[in-house]
Backbone as CSV, one residue per row, in Angstrom:
resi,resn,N_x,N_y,N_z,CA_x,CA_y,CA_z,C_x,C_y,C_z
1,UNK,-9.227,-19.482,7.581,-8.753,-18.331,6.842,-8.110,-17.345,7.810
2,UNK,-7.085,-16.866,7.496,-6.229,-15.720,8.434,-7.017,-14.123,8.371
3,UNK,-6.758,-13.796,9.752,-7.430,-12.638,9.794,-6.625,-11.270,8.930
4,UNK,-6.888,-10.178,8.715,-6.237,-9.372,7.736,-5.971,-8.570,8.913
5,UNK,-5.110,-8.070,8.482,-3.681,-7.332,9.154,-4.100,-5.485,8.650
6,UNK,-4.111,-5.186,9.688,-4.289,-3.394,9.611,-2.946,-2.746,8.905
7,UNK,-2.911,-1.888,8.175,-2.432,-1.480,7.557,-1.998,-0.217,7.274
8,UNK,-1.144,0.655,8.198,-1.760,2.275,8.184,-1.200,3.100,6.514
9,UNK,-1.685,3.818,5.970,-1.693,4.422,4.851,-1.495,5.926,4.894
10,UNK,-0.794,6.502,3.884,-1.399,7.827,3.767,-1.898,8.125,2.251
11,UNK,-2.232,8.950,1.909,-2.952,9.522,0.614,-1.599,10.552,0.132
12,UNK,-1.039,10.152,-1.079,-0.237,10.817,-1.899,-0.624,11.523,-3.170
13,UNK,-0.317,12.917,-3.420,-0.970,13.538,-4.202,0.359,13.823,-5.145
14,UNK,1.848,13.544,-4.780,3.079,13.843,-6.248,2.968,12.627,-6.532
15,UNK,3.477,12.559,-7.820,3.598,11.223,-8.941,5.167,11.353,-9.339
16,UNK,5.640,10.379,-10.027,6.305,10.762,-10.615,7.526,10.138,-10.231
17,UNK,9.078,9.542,-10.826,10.025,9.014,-10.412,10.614,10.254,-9.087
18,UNK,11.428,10.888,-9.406,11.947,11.600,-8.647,10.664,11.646,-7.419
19,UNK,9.870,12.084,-7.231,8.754,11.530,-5.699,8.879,10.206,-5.398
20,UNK,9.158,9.367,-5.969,8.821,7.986,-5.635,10.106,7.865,-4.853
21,UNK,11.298,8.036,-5.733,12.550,7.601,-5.081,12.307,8.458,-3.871
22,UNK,12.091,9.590,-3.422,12.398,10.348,-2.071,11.562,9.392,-0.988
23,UNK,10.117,8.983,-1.659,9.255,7.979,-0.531,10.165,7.142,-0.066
24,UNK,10.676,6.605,-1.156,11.517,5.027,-0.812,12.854,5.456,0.167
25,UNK,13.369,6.391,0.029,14.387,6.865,0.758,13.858,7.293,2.317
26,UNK,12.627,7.456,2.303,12.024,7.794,3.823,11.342,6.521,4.328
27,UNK,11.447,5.460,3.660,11.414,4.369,3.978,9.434,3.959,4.048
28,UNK,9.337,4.273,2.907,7.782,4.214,2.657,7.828,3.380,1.575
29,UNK,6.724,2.974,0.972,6.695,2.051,-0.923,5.775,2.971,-1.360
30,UNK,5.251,3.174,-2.699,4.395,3.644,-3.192,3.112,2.374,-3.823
31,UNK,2.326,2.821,-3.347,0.964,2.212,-3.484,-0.080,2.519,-4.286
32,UNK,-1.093,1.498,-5.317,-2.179,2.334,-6.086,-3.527,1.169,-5.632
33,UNK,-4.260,2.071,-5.618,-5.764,1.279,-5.582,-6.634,1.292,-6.457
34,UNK,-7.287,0.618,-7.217,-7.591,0.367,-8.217,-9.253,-0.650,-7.487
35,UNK,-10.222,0.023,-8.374,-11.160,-0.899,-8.555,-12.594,-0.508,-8.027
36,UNK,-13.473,-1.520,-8.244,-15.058,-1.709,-8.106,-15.945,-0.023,-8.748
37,UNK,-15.173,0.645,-9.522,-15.854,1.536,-10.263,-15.666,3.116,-9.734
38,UNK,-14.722,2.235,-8.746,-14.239,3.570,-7.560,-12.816,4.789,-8.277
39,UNK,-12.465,5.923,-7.871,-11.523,5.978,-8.679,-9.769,5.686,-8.035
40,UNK,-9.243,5.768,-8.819,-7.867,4.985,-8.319,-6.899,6.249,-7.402
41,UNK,-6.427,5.863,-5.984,-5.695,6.378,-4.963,-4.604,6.019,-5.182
42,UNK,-3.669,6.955,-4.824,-2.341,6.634,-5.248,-1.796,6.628,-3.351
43,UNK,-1.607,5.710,-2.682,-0.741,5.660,-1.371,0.908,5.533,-1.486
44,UNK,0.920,6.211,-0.060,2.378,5.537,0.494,1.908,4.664,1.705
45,UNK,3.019,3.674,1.724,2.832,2.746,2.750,4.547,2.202,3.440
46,UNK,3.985,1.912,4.641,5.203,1.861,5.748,6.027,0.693,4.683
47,UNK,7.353,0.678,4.882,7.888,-0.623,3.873,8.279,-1.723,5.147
48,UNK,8.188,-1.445,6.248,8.962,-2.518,7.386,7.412,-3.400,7.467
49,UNK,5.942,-2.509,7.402,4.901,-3.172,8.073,4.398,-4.123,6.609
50,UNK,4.718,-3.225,5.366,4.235,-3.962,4.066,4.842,-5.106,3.942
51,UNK,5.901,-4.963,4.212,6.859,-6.327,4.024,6.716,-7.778,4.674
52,UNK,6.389,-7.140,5.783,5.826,-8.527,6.908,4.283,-8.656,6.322
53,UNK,3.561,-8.054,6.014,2.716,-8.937,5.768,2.445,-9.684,4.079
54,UNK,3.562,-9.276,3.234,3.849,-10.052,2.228,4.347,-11.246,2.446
55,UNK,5.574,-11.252,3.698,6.217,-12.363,3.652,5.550,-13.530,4.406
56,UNK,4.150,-12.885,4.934,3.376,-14.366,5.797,2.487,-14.615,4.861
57,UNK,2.631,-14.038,3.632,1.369,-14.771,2.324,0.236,-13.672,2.840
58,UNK,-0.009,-12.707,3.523,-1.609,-12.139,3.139,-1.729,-11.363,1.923
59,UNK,-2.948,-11.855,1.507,-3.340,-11.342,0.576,-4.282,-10.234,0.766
60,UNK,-5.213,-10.325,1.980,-5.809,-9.062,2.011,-5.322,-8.115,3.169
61,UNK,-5.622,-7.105,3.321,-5.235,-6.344,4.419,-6.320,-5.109,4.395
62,UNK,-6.722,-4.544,6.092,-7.571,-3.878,6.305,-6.436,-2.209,6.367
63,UNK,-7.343,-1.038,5.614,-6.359,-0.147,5.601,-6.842,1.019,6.781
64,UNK,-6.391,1.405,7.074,-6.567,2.944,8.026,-5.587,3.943,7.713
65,UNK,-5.845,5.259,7.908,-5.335,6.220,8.240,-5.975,7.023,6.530
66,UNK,-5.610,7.218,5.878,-5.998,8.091,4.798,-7.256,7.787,3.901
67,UNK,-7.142,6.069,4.135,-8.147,5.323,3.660,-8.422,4.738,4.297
68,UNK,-9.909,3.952,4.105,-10.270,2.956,5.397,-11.054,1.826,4.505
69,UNK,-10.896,0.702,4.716,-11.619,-0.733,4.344,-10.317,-1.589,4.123
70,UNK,-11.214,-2.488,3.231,-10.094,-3.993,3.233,-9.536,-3.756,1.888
71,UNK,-8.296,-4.388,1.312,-7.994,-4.340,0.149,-7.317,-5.792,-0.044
72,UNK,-7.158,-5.965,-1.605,-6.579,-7.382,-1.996,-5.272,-6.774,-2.495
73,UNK,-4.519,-7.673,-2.364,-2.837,-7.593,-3.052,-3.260,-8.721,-4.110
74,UNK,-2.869,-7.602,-5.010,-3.197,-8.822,-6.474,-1.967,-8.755,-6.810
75,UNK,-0.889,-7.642,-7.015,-0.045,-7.647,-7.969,1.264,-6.976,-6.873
76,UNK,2.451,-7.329,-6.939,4.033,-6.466,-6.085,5.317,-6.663,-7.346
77,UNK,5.320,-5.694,-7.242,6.682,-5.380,-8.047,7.971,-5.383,-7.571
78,UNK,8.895,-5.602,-7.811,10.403,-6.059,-6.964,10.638,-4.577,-7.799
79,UNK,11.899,-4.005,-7.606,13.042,-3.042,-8.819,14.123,-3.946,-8.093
């Protein structure tokens, strides 16, 4: 099994199209966490470091910086 790949994060507190597009323009993705009864974080994440580790197949990845533990990629959206 492949080891999980660090992941640095930050914690985003605007929502909303117009925020999203400015992330994406600073070259970030927008991110949500979801699960185990916990409540749901809304991140930004690097798009050069997210990308590489989509394109080697991981599915999990360890996070730092705003958040910290492991997470699963269940679901990626193209636009």
């Amino acid at each position: 099994m492949a080891q999980s790949e660090d992941l640095s994060v930050e914690v985003r507190e605007e929502t909303g199209t117009n925020k999203v597009k400015k992330l994406r323009a600073a070259g970030t993705i927008p991110a949500v966490i979801y699960g185990h009864g916990g409540d749901t974080v809304s991140l930004s994440v690097p798009a050069d470091a997210l990308s590489r580790i989509i394109h080697r197949g991981q599915r999990i990845v360890g996070l730092t910086g705003g958040v910290t533990g492991d997470a699963f990629i269940r679901d990626v959206q193209w636009d």
